[in-house]
N, C-alpha and C positions, 0 to 999 in steps of 0.2 A: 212156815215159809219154805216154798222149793230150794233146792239148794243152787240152782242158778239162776239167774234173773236177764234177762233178754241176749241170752247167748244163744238162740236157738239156729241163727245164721251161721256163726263162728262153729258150732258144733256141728250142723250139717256136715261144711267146709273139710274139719277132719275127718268127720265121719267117709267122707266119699274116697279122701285119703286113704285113710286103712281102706275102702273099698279096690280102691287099684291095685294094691297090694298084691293081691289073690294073680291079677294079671300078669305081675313083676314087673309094675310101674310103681318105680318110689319118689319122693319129692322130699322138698326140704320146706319147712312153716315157719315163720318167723313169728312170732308171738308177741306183738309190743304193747304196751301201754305202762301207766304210772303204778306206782305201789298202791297195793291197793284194789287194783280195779281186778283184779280174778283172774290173773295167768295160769297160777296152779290150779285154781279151784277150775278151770278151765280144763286144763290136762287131767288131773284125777278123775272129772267127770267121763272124759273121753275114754279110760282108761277101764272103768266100769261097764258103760258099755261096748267095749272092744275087745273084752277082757277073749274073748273066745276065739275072737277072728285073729287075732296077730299077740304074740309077744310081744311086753313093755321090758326095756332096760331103763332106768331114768340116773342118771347123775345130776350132782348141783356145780355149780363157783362158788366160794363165800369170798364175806370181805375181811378178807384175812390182810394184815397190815403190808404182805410183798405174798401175792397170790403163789402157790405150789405149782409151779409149770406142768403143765398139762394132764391137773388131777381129773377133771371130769372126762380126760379122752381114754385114762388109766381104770379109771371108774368103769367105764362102759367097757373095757376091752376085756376085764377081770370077769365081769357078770357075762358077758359073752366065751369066757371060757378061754381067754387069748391073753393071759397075762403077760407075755412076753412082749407083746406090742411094743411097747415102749420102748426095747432092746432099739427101733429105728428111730429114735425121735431127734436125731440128727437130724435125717432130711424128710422135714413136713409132706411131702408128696407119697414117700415109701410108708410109713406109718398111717397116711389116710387111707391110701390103698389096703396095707396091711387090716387096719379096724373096718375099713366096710368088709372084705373077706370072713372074718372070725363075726360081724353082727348077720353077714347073706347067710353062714351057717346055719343060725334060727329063722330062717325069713319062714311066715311073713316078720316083720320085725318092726318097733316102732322105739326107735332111741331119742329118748329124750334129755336134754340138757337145759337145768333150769336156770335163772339169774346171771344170764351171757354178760350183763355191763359189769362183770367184777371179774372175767374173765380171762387168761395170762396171753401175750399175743400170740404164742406158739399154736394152742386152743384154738382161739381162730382161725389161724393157719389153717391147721384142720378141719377146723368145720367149711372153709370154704371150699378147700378143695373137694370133701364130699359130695358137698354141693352139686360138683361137674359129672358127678358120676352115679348119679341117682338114678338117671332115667328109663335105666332098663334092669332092675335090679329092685327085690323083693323088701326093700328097705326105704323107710320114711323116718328121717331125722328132726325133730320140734323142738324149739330154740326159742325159749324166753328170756324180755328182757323187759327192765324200765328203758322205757324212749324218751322219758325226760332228764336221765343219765347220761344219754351218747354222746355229750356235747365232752364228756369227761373221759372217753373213754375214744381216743384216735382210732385206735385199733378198729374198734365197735365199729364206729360211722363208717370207716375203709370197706369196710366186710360187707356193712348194709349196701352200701351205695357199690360197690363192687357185684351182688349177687341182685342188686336193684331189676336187669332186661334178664335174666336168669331162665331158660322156659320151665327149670322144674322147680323153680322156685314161689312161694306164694306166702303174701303176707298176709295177717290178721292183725288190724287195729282195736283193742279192745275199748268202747266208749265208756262212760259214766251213764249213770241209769237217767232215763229219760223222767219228764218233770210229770206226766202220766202215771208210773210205776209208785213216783216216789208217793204220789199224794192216796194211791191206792194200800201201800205200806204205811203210810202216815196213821191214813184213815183206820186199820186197820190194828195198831197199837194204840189210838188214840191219843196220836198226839199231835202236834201244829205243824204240816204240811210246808209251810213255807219256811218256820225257822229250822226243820229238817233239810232241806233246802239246802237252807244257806249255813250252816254247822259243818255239812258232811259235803257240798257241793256234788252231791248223787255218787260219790266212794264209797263205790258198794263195800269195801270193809268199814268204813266210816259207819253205813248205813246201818249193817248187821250189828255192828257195838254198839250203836246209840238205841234201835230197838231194846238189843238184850240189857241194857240198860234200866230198860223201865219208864222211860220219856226221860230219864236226868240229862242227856244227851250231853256226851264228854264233849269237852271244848277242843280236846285234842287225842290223837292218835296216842299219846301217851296214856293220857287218860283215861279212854276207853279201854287200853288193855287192861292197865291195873284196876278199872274198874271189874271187869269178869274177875282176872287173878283175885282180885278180894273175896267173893267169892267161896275160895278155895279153902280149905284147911291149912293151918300151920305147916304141917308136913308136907301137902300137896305145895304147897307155897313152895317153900324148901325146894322142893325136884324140881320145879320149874325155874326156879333160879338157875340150879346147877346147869340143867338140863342149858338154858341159854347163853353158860360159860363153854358149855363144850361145842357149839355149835348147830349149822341148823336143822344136821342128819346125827343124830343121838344114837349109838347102841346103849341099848339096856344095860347091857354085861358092864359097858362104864361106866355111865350113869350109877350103878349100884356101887362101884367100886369107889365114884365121888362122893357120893352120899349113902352109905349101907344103909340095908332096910327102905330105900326109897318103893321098891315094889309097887304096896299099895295104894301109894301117894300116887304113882303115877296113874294107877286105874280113875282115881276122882278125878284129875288133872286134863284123861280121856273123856271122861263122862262130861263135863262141863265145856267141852271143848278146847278149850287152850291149848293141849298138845294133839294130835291126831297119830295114825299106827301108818306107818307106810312101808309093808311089805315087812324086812323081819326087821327095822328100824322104825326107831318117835322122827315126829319131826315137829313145829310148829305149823298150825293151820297158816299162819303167815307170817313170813320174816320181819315184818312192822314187830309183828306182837312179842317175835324173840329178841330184837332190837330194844325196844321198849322197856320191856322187862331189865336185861341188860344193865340200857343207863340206868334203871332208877335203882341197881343195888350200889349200896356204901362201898367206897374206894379199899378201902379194909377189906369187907367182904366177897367184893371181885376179886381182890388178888388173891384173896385164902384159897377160893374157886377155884381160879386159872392153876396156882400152884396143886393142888388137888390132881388136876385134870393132866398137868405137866407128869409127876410124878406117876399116875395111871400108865400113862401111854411111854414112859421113860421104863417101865417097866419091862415092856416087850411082851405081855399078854394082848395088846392091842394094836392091830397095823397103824404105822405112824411113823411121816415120813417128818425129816428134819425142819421140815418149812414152816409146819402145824408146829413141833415142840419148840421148835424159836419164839414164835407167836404167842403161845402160852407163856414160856420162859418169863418173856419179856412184860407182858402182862400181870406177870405176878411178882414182876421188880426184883427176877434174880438174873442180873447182870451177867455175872459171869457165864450159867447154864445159856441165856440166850446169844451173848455172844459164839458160845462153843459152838450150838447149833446152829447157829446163824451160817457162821464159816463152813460145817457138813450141808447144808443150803445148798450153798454160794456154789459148791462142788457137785454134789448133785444137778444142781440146775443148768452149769457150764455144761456137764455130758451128755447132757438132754437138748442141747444147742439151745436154750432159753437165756441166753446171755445179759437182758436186762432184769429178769428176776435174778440171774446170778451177781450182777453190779450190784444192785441195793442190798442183796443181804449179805454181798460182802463189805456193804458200809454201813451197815448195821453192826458187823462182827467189830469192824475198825472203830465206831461210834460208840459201843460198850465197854469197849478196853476187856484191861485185864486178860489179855493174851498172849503168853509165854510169847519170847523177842521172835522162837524159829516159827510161831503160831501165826503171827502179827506177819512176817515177814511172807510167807505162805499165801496169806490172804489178801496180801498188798499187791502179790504179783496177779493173783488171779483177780481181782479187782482192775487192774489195768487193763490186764487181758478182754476182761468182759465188755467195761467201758468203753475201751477203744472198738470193739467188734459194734457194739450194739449202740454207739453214735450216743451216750446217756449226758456224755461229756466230755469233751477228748481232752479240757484241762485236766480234769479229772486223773483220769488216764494215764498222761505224764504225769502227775506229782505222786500219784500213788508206786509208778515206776522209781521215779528220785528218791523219795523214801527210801522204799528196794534196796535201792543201789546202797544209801547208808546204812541201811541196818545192815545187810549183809558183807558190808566193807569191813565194821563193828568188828561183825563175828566171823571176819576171814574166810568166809564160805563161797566158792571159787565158782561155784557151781552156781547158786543160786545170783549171785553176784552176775553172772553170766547170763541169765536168763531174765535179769531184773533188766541189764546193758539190751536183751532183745526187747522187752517190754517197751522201754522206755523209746530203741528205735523205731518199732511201730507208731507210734502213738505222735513221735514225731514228724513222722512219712505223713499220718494221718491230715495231722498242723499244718501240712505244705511247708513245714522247717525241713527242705531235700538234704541240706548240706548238712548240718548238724544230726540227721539220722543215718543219714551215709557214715560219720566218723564217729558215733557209737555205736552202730554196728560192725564200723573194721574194731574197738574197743572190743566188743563183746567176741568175736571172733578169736580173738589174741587172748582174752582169759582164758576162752575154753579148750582152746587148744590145750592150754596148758595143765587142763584140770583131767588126772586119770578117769574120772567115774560119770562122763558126761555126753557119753556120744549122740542120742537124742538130742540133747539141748544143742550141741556142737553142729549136728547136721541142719536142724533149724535155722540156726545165725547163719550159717553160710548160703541158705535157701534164703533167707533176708535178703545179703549179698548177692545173690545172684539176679531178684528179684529188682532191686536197685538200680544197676548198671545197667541190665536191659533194657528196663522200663522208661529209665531218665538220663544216667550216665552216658556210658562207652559199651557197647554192645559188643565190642571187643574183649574186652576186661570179664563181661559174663561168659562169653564163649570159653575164654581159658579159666574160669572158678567154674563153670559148669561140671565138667567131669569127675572134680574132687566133690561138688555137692550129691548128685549121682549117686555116687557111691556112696558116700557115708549116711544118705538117705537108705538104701537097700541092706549096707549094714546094720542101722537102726531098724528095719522091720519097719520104718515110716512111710508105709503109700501115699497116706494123703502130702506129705514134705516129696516125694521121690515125683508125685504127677504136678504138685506148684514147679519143680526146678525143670519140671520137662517143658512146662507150658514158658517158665522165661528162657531156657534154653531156644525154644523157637523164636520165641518174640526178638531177640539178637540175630539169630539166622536173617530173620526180615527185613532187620535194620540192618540189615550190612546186602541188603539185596535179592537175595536166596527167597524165592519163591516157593520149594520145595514145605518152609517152613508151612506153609498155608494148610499142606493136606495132613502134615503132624498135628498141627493142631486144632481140625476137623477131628482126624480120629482120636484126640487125646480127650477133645471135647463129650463126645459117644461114650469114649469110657467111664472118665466122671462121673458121666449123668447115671450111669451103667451102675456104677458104683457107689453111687446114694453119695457122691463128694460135692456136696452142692457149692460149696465157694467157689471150688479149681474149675466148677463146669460153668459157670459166669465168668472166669475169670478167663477160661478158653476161650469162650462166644467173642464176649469184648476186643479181645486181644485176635482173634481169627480177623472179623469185621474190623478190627481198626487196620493189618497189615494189607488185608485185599484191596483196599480204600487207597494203604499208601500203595502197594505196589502196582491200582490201576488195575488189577482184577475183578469188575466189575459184576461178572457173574457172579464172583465167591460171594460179592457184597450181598448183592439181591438176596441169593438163598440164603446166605447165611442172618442177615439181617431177618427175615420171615420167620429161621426158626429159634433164633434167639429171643424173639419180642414175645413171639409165644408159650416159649418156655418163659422167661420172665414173669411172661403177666403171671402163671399159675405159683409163681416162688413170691409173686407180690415184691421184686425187687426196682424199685424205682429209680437208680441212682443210674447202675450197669444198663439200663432200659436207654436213659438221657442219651446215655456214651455212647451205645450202638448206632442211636440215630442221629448221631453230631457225625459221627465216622461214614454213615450213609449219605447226610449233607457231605462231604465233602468229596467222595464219589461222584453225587451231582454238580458236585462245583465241575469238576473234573470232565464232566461228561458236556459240559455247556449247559444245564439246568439249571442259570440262576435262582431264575424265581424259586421253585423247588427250596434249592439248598438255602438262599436267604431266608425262606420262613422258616425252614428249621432251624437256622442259626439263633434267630430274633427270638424263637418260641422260648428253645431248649440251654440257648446260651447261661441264661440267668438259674438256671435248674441244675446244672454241673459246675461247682466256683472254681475248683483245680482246673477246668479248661478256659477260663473265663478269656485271659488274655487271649488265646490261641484263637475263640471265635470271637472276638471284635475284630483280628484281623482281618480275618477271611472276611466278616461282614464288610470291612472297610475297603476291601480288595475289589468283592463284586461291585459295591457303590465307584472305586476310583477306574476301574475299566467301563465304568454305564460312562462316566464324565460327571457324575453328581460333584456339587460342589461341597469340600467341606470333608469328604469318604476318607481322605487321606489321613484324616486326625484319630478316627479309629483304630488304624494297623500303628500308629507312634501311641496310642494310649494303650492297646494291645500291650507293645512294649515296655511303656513304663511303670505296665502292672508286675511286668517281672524284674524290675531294678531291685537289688540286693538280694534274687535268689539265686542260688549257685546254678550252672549252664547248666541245662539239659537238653532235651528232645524238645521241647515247647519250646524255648527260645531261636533252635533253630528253625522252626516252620515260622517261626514270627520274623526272624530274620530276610528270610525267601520274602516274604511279603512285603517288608521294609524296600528290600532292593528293589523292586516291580513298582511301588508305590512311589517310589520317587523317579522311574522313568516313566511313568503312567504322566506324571506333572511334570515333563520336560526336564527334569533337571540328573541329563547323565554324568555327569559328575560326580552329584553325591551318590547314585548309585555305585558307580565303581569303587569309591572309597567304600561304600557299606560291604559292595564283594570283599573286596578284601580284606575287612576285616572280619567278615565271618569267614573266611579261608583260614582263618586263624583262629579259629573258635572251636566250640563243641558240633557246630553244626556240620562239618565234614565226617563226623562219626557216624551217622545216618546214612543212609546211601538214597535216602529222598531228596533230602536236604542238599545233599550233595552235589547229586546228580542236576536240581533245581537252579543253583546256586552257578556248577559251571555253563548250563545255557545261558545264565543271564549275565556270565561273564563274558563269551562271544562278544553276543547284544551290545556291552557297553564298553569292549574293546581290553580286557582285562586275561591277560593270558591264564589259561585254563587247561589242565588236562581229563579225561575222561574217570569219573575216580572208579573205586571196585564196587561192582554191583550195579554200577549208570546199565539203563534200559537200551534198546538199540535203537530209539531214535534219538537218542542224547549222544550217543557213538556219532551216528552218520551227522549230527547237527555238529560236532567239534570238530569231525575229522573235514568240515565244507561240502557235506554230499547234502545241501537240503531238498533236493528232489526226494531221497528217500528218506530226509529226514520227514519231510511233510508226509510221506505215504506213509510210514512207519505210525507216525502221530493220529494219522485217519483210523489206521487200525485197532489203534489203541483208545479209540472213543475220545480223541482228546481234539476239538475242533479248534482253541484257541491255541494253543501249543501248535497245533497244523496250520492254523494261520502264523504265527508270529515264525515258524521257521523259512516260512517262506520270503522274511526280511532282504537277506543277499538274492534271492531269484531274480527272473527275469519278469519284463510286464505283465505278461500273461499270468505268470505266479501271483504277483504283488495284486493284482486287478482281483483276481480269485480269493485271495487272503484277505484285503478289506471288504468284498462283498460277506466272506464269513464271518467277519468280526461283526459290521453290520446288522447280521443276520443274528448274530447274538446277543444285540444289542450294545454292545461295545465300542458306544460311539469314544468315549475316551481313547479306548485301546487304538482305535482308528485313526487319530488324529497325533499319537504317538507313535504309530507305525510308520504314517507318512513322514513325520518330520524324519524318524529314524532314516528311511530313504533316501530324503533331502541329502542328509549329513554322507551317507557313504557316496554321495554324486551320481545316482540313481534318476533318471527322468520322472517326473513328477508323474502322479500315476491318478487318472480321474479314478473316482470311485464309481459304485453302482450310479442310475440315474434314481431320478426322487422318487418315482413309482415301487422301484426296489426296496427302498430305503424304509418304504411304508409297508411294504407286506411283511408280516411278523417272522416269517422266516427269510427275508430277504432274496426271494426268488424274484426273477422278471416278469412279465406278463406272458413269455412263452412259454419260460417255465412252469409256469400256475396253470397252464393249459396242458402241458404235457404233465401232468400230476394229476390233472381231474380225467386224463384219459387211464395213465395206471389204474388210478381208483376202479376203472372198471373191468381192469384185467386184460384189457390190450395189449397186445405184442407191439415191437417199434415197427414193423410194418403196420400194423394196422392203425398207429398212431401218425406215422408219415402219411397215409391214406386218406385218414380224418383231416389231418391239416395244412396237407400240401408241402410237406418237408421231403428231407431224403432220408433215409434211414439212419443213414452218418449223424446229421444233423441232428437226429432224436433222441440215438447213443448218447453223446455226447451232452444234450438236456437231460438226461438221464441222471447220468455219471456227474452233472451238477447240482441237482433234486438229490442223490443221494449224501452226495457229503455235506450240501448245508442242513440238510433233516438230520446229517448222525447217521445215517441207516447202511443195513451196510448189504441189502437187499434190497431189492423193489417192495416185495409184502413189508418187511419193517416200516419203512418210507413211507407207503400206503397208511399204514397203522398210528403211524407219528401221528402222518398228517392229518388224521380225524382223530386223533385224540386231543388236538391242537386245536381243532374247528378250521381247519385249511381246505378238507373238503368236505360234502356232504355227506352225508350217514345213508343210508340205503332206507328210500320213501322217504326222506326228506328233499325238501323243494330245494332248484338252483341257489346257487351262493347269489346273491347282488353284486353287483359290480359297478 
């Protein structure tokens, strides 16, 4: 029988693969199908005929009970001659890089990775970002998996459906053997065609076992193995057993040391097929059949095995990293060695940045016992540590912190007591418990000061500290712990601690005003990334885009929004991705972009739960300026999401929204009482808030002074200059702030400022503007006419004529010309075309307005009218 069976497609397909090669066009091949159907026997075959045109590197995954973080990208970098690789495995993007460099070494080159669904998510990491970088470069990556696994494996499916539009990407569905083949195989062994069929459902390994069988045709996958195994001799027996304790890539040199004298057991073992030679390693022709084999040894003699197999590689004759001798350890029911190794795991895997393979096997270490109190206490902290970072369980998290803190209270260790107090603040920042992680970490702070031998852990807690205040507290309070954290970060030799306290060090500058911070931490961001820091360079992006957003630097948003989403998508971080674009909605809020910022709110709101309250306000903000009924209950549910949490930064942007929402419905009253009670609050810490806060104290007759850090049209709006407060607010891309300051103006102001509101569809806001008028004894003010009121940007009918003449690049002469005005008169249609579009050019204006459908596109027919 050939040794493949209607693979002759799938084989072409990589065949032409390793053909590009030669050009240095590489690709990536997804491999999928069930166990069984001939992934490897796929690849080997490839491998045989290719053998000439490209070198093979091949790695496997096994199903080791907490996968070894990124053995098969360690695998490949070793055979490529790049051992060090790993040295980056911090940040997944330096490391892929790094590995495609050391495999273009040997191009043409053909890396294979087998059994991807058992794979660690670090691995993946990897493998995708490969992916992006394939397409000019003498290297083809092939990647199999069971596809009837992925439902088990998040990672997996991310990865697929992520490299899914891919251009160098291309997958291979492997089928089952067509009902033609089988009955030709059938025919061919003499045996019944249909109950082959139906036995083996055309699994092609199904199919070859029940041949080699004899017609007995095993009832199952078990079956048929140990039907061959039988087969074998006692001693061949024997090897194969071992051989399937130690896994599914076998050296000899252990194997012998498992079982001495195995040798020539293993030659029958090859002859008969069961195990196969792959390169200077055994392997099993199919992981079924090493699985198989497996279960069916006695519990007894599994563990005699694994312990066997533990003690080999516990040796140090054989590479073998702590993950594998856990595995075994535990396997062969010696508790304590698996715990040991579990916690060298935990530790290894934390410095590889694989933080949930470092969670489980440091609750494996915790779940075996028997680990000295300083062993136990050790692993409890790194255990939180992990948990908390890698989202596994952030109870989790905290109780293994609390522990912490007891054991090492126990054992008066001042030190780790302190670091158990940082742990545990983490983990509660995590919680959204702000208040109770703020006061153990001034706790932890206070030990370690007082602990001689601790400056690391000491500059950390205060980077905590500083981290805090900025982020949620007094922006004040980090500014003055900033320069003690500073330094005792540079004293400790700690960059990655020295660039988080630079990055909350800016993020305070912001909140108190200070624009300056914006381009610190642009360039702090560059470094990071510069410097393989991948948390601080998320944590830059985020925090850049959140303060441009508040400070109304609109550009910074755009750009930096672009390039944060883009780096994201390649780190695969989804959470920091949400943030960026809730902080770009609210730019757009800012800019008059409801529609925009509302569907971001709606989409994104429910995707980030720490901002949760903050966007139901703003959703209920843009609903109560439309005049929707009912909007208003989202900015007080907004609020009563944050009942019993200690004040922060969120509370006062929900505050600002509270006061607007209640004169949005008429009722300035309660909004004054709400100013002033947030003038009493955390929300004058802010210089958003602040500044927010004293406009709308003007508005609703609440004495206000300009605070530190107010913008300059919040200056000219306090001090009664709303002429240039409103000009100041045009500038600033802010159309309803440029309407609403033109409150106290004259007619012509007032008339201007509801046709913009208006135009923004803020008929609410409009009908709160007027009453506001009303009330300071203002002559009633008509608003636009109806025709206005219907064009979506709230132009007139002259105006919509003077705008479809822009569109085509007319000067105001030539527009006065066109339609009998005076040149004054056009100016002036102009200068009203620009500020209800936002634009702050004629071309901008132009551009709005066919991006809007306002005017026509060029070779499109007139608008109807």
């Amino acid at each position: 029988m050939p040794p493949l069976l209607e693979r002759d497609a799938e084989l072409a397909a990589l065949e032409a693969v390793v053909g590009e090669l030669a050009a240095g066009h590489g690709r990536l091949v997804l491999v999928g199908g069930e166990a069984g159907i001939g992934k490897t026997s796929l690849v080997r075959e490839l491998r045989r005929r290719t053998a000439s045109s490209a070198r093979f590197f091949v790695a496997g995954c096994e199903a080791l009970s907490v996968p070894a973080p990124l053995a098969p990208v360690r695998e490949l970098a070793e055979a490529a001659g790049a051992g060090d690789v790993a040295d980056r495995a911090g940040d997944p993007l330096a490391l892929a890089r790094s590995l495609l460099r050391a495999l273009s070494a040997h191009a043409p080159v053909v890396a294979v990775v087998e059994d991807a669904h058992w794979a660690d998510p670090a691995t993946l990491d990897v493998l995708r970002l490969l992916a992006r970088r394939l397409e000019d470069v003498a290297v083809a990556v092939v990647i199999t998996y069971r596809d009837d696994e992925v439902d088990a494996s998040p990672e997996l499916r991310r990865l697929l459906g992520d490299l899914a539009t891919r251009p160098a990407v291309e997958r291979l569905a492997l089928s089952r053997l067509s009902e033609a083949t089988l009955r030709a195989l059938a025919q061919g062994a003499g045996i019944d065609a249909d109950r082959l069929a139906r036995l083996t459902g055309g699994n092609p390994f199904l199919v070859v076992e029940s041949i080699a069988a004899g017609g007995k045709l095993p009832e199952s996958v078990r079956n048929a193995v140990l039907a061959r195994a039988a087969r074998l001799g006692r001693a061949a027996r024997e090897a194969v057993v071992a051989a399937a304790a130690i896994g599914p890539r076998v050296d000899p040199r252990l194997l012998e040391a498992v079982l001495p004298g195995s040798g020539e057991a293993v030659e029958e073992a090859l002859a008969h097929g069961v195990v196969v030679s792959d390169g200077p390693v055994l392997g099993f022709r199919h992981e079924l059949m090493r699985e198989a084999i497996e279960a069916s040894t006695s519990p007894p003699r599994r563990a005699d095995l694994h312990a066997r197999v533990l003690d080999a590689l516990a040796s140090g004759a054989f590479p073998a990293d702590n993950a594998r001798l856990a595995h075994h350890a535990e396997l062969a029911g010696r508790a304590g060695d698996a715990a040991r190794y579990a916690a060298l795991a935990a530790a290894d895997a934390e410095r590889l940045g694989a933080l949930r393979e470092a969670a489980l096997q440091a609750e494996r270490a915790l779940r075996l016992g028997s680990l000295a109190e300083d062993e136990r206490l050790d692993v409890l902290l790194l255990h939180s540590r992990a948990a908390n970072f890698a989202s596994v369980r952030l109870e989790d998290a905290a109780e293994s912190a609390e522990e912490a803190i007891a054991l090492a209270t126990r054992l008066g260790d001042r030190v780790r007591l302190g670091r158990a107090l940082v742990a545990l603040a983490a983990a509660l920042w995590s919680l959204d418990d702000v208040g109770r992680a703020r006061a153990v970490a001034d706790r932890a702070v206070e030990v370690l000061e007082g602990s001689g031998d601790a400056a690391a852990q000491l500059a950390r807690a205060h980077a905590m500290r500083v981290r805090m205040e900025a982020t949620a507290f007094d922006p004040r309070v980090a500014l003055e712990l900033g320069p003690r954290a500073l330094q005792l970060a540079e004293q400790a030799g700690l960059e990655q601690t020295r660039v988080d306290v630079a990055i909350s060090v800016a993020l305070a500058r912001g909140h108190r005003g200070d624009s300056g911070a914006l381009e610190v931490l642009a360039e702090t961001a560059r470094a990071a990334r510069a410097a393989g820091l991948t948390i601080e360079t998320v944590r830059a992006y985020v925090n850049l885009v959140f303060l441009a957003s508040t400070l109304r630097r609109h550009d910074v948003v755009d750009a930096a929004t672009g390039e944060a989403l883009a780096l994201f998508d390649e780190y695969q971080t989804t959470i920091p991705a949400n943030a960026v674009q809730l902080y770009r909605a609210r730019s757009l809020l800012d800019r008059g972009r409801w529609d925009e910022a509302d569907a971001t709110f709606t989409l994104r709101g429910r995707e980030w739960a720490a901002e949760a309250p903050v966007v139901l306000a703003w959703r209920g903000l843009v609903g109560a300026r439309r005049g929707e009924a009912g909007a208003g209950a989202l900015v007080e549910r907004g609020w009563a999401e944050l009942g019993g949490v200690p004040e922060s930064s969120r509370h006062a942007l929900v505050q600002v929204a509270l006061v607007e929402a209640a004169w949005l419905r008429g009722d300035v009253a309660a909004a004054a009482l709400l100013v002033q009670a947030a003038q009493r609050s955390a929300a004058t810490r802010f210089a958003r808030a602040a500044s927010d806060l004293a406009s709308w104290a003007r508005r609703v007759g609440v004495e206000a002074e300009p605070p530190a850090g107010a913008p300059e049209p919040v200056v000219h709006e306090l001090a009664g200059d709303w002429r240039a407060a409103v000009r100041a607010w045009r500038e600033r891309e802010a159309p309803y702030e440029a309407a609403l300051a033109a409150l106290p103006g004259d007619e012509r102001a007032a008339r201007d400022a509801l046709a913009a509101l208006h135009a923004l569809g803020a008929e609410g806001a409009a009908r709160a503007f007027a009453r506001a008028r009303e009330s300071l004894g203002a002559r009633a003010v008509r608003g636009p006419r109806p025709s206005t009121r219907v064009h979506p940007a709230g132009l007139t009918r002259r105006e919509q004529e003077v705008l479809e003449q822009l569109a085509t690049g007319a000067t105001n002469a030539g527009i006065a010309a066109a339609l009998h005005l005076s040149e004054r008169t056009v100016a002036h249609h102009v200068s009203a075309i620009l500020r209800k579009l936002g634009a702050a050019t004629r071309l901008a204006a132009v551009e709005r307005a066919r991006a809007r459908g306002l005017v026509r596109q060029v070779g499109q027919p007139p608008q109807p009218r």
